[in-house]
BAKOLVO-61425 format. One line per field, with one value per residue (C-alpha): residue number from 0; x, y, z; residue in three letters. Coordinates in steps of 0.5 Angstrom, whole numbers. Each point is the difference from the previous one (the first is absolute). Layout:
<pts>
i c(NUM ...)
east c(X ...)
north c(Y ...)
up c(Z ...)
aa c(ALA ...)
</pts>
This chain:
<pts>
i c(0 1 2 3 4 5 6 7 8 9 10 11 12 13 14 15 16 17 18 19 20 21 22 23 24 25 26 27 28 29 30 31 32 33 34 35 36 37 38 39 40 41 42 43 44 45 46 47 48 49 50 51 52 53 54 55 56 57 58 59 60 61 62 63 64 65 66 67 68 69 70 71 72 73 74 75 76 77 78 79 80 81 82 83 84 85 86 87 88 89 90 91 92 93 94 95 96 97 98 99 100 101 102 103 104 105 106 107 108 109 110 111 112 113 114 115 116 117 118 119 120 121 122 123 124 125 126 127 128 129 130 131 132 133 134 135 136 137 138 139 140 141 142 143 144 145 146 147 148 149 150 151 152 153 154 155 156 157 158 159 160 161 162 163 164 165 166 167 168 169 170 171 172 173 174 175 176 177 178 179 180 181 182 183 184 185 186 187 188 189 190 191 192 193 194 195 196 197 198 199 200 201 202 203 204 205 206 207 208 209 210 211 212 213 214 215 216 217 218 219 220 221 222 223 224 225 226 227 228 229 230 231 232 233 234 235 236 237 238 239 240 241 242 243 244 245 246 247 248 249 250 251 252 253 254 255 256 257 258 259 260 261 262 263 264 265 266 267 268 269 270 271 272 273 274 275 276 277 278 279 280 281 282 283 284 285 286 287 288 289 290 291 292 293 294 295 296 297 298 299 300 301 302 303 304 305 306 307 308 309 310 311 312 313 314 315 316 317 318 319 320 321 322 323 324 325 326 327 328 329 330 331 332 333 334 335 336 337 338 339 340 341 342 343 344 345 346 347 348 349 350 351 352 353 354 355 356 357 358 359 360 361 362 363 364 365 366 367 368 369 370 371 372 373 374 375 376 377 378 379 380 381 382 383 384 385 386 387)
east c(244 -4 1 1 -1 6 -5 7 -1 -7 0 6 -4 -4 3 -2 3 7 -5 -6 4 3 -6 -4 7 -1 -7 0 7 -5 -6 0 -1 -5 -7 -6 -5 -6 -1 6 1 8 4 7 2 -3 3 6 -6 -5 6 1 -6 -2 6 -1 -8 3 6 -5 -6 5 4 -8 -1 7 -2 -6 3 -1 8 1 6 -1 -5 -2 -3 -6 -6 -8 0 5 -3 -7 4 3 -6 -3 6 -1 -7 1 4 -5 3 -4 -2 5 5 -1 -2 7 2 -2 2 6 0 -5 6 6 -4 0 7 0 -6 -5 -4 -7 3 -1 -8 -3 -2 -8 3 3 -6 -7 3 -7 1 7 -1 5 -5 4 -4 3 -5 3 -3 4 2 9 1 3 -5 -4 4 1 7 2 3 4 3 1 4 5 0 3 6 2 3 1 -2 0 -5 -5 0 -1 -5 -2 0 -6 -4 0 -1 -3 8 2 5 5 -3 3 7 1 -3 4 -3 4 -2 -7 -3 2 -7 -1 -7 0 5 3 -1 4 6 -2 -7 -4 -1 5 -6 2 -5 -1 -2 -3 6 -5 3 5 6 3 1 2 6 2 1 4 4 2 0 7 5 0 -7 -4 -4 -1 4 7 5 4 -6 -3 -7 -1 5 -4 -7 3 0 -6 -4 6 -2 -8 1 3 -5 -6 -3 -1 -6 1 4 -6 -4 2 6 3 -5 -7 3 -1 -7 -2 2 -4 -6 2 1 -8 -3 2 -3 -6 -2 -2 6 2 -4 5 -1 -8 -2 -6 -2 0 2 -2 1 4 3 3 1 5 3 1 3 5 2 2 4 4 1 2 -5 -3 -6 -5 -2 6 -1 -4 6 0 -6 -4 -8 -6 -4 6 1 -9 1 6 -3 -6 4 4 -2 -2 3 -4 2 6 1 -5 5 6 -3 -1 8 1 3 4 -1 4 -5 -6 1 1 -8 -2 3 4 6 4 1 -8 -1 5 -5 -6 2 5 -6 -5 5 2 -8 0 5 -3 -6 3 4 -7 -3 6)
north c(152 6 7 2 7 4 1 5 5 1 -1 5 6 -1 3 -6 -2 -5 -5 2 0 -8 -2 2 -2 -7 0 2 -5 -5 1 6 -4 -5 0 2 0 -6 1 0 -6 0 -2 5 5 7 5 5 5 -4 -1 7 4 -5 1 8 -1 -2 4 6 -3 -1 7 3 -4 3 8 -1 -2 -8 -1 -9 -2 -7 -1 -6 6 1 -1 2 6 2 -3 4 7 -2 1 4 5 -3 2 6 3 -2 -6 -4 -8 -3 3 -1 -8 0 2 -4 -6 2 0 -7 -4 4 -2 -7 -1 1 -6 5 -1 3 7 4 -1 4 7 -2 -2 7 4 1 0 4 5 2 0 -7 -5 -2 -1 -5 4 4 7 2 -1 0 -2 4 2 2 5 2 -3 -4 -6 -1 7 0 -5 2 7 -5 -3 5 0 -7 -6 -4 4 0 -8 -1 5 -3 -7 2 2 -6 -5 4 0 2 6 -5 -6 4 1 -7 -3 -6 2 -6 -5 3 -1 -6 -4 5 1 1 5 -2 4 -2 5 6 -2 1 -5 -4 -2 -2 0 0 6 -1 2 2 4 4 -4 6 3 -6 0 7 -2 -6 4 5 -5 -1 -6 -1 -1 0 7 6 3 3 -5 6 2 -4 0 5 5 -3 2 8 1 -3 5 5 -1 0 7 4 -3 2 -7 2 0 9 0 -3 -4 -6 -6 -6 -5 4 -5 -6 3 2 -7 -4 6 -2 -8 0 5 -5 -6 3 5 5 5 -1 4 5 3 2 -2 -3 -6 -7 -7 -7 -3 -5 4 5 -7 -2 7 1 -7 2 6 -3 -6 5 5 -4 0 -6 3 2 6 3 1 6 3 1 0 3 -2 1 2 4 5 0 4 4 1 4 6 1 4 -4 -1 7 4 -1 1 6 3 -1 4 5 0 0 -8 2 -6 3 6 -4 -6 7 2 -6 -1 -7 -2 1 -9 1 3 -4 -7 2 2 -7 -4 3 -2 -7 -1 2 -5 -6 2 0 -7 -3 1 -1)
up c(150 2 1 6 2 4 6 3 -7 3 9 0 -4 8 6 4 6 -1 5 -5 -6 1 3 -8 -4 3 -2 -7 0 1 -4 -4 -6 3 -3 4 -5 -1 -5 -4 -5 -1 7 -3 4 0 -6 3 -1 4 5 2 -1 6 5 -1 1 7 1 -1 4 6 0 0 7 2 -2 3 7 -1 1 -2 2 -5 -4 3 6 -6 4 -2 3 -5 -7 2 1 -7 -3 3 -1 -8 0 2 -4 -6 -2 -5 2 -5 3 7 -2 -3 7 4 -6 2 7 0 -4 6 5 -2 -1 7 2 2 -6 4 1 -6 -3 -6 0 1 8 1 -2 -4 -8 -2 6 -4 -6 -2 -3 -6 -6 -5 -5 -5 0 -6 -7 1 -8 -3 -5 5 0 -6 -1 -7 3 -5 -2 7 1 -8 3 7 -4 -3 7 2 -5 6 5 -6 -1 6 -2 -5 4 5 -5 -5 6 6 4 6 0 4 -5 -5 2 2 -6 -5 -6 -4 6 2 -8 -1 -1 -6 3 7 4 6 6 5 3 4 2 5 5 -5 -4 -7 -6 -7 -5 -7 -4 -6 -6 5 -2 -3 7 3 -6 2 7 -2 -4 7 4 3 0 8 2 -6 2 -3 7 -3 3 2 6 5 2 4 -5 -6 5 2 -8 -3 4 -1 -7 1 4 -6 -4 5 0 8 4 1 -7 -5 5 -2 2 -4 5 -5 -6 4 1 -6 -3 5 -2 -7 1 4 -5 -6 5 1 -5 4 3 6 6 2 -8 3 -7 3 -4 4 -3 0 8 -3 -5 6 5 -6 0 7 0 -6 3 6 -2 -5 7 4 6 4 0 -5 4 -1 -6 2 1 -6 -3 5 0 -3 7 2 -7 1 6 -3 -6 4 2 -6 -8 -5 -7 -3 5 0 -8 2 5 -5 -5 5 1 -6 0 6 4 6 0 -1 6 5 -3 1 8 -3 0 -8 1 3 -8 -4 4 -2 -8 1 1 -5 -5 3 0 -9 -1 5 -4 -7 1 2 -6 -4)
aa c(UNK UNK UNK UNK UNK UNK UNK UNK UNK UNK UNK UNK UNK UNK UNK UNK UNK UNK UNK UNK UNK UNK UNK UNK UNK UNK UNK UNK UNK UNK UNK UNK UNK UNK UNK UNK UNK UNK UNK UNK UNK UNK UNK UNK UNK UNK UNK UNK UNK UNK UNK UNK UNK UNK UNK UNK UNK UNK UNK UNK UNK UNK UNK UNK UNK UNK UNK UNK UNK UNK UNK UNK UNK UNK UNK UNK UNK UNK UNK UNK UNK UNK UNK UNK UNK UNK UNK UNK UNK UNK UNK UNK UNK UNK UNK UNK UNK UNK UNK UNK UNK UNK UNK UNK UNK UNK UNK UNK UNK UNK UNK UNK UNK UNK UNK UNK UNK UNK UNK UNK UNK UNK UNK UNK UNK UNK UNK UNK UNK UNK UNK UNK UNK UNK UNK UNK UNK UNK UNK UNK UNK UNK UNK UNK UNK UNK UNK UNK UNK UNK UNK UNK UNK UNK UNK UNK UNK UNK UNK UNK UNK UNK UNK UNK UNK UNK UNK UNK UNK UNK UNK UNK UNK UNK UNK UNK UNK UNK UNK UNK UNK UNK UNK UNK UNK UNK UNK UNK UNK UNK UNK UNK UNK UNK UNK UNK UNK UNK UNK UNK UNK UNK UNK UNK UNK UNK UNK UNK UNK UNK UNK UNK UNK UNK UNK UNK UNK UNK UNK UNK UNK UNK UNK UNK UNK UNK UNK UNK UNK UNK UNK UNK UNK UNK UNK UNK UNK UNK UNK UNK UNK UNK UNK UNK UNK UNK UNK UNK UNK UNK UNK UNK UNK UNK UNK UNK UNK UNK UNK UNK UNK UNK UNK UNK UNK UNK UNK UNK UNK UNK UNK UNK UNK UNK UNK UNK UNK UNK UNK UNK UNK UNK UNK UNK UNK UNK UNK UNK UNK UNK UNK UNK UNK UNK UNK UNK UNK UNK UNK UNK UNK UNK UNK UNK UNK UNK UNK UNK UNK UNK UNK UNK UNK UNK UNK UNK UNK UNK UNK UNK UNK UNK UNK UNK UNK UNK UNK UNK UNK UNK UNK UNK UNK UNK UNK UNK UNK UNK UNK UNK UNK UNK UNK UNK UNK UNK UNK UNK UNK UNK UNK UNK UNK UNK UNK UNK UNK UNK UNK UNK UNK UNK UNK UNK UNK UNK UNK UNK UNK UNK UNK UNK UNK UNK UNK UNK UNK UNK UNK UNK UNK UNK UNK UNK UNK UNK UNK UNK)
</pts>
């Protein structure tokens, strides 16, 4: 039976109106964990996750009509005039595109639950996308691997079990096979590895879309996994915490840690990236696009990779790989406005290797700095593997 979300736990956070507040429950009763997605494969019903991040979405959108003056008494009162104010609202306060998308996502699944299924249409219907800065690229403008930031994975993530063995699996999981942060915790290690060849991805994937990934030489990590994993689900989540408990303190122990984006610049989700980059590079033979190391490869070798890449991601699209990888056409014109290679080793003299000091000299970011040298190297060892 599937996991229904405690919709009271979160429409009672709301001052709504009684009538209000009855009218939404009913709703969500109904049809919180219904799927909405056409592109989702997997007819289950939506995560806990997926279930409340959407009725708060709502909540909220509908307590700023009524701040602003625009008092419902039901949901069922939700018109056009309303929608186009939310965004317009949402633009205004600098939201970025993805975000307001998601929104109106949410707005388009509740305004089908009442059979108005033309109410809510895309952002591009409300207003000019480019005049406000929210077209949404797809294209990766930067390298996210770890090693792009100067981090050692793997001490990384030793230092990390020293504070709980059963994040730095997971850890160690997404970077071996390319996983999700939510694939991770909810893996069978022992079920999922059955073929010796092949892992099975098939819990806690978006739009329930199983794959398989190569196991390689990586059994020792799927062994080390199987050893954590607890006796109730087959998980390496701790049977004495739910979900959501084991997700509070997965990231409680990334923060103490630093892996953040305002601690050393990077998240768990940079593993996945530097696998698929890794993965692509070994296809190809050249590195990925987003390591700016400037050589191409063979058309068909990059299709192979491209293809690759996304069957061990996930995606149904090969341009989403992107993502990930970015493109050639797009780190050329990035490329144009940034140091080359020797000026950056000249800056690092001049600051005595203080790499902090010397991206300041250059006017660049200190992970603009460790890109540049990253793909330099990525480049010699490319080099070297083609003529081993």
């Amino acid at each position: 039976m599937a996991a229904i979300l405690n919709v009271r736990a979160v429409v009672n956070g709301y001052r709504f109106t009684p009538e209000f507040r009855d009218a939404l429950l009913q709703l969500f009763d109904s049809h919180v964990a219904e799927i909405h997605s056409t592109s989702r494969i997997s007819n289950k019903a939506l995560s806990i996750k997926t279930q409340e991040r959407r009725a708060t979405a709502l909540c909220k959108a509908f307590m700023e009509l009524r701040e602003h003056g625009y008092a419902l008494q039901t949901p069922w009162s939700l018109k056009d005039k309303h929608v186009r104010f939310l965004v317009k609202h949402w633009v205004a306060c600098k939201q970025s595109g993805g975000t307001v998308e998601n929104k109106l996502t949410y707005l388009r699944a509740l305004a089908s639950w009442m059979s108005k299924p033309n109410l809510v249409g895309t952002l591009a219907n409300y207003v000019d996308r480019r005049e406000h800065g929210l077209v949404r690229s797809y294209i990766a403008t930067e390298d996210k691997s770890w090693e792009a930031h100067g981090i050692n994975a793997a001490a990384k993530i030793d230092e990390i079990a020293q504070t709980c063995p059963y994040t730095a699996v997971q850890l160690k999981l997404q970077a071996a096979f390319g996983l999700r942060v939510e694939e991770s915790f909810m893996l069978r290690p022992a079920e999922a590895a059955r073929n010796p060849q092949t892992l099975a991805v098939t819990r806690g994937t978006k739009g329930g879309r199983p794959r398989e990934v190569p196991i390689e030489a990586r059994l020792d990590i799927l062994e080390e996994a199987a050893r954590l994993s607890n006796g109730f689900t087959g998980s390496t989540v701790p049977a004495d915490r739910t979900l959501k408990q084991w997700r509070d303190w997965y990231y409680y122990v990334l923060d103490k840690h630093g892996v953040t984006k305002k601690g050393l610049g990077i998240t768990s989700h940079g593993l996945r990236h530097g696998f698929l980059q890794s993965l692509y590079a070994r296809v190809a033979g050249v590195p990925s696009p987003v390591k700016r190391a400037g050589d191409r490869p063979d058309p068909n070798d990059h299709r192979e990779a491209m293809r690759r890449v996304v069957e061990a991601a996930g995606h149904s699209r090969v341009t989403k790989a992107n993502a990930y990888l970015s493109t050639f056409a797009k780190q050329d014109r990035l490329q144009k406005k940034l140091p080359s290679v020797d000026e950056v080793r000249s800056a690092l003299v001049n600051a005595d290797g203080n790499k902090s000091h010397a991206a300041a000299a250059l006017g660049i970011s200190r992970q603009a700095l460790y890109r540049i040298l990253g793909a330099h190297a990525a480049l010699a060892v490319a080099d070297s593997q083609r003529h081993e």
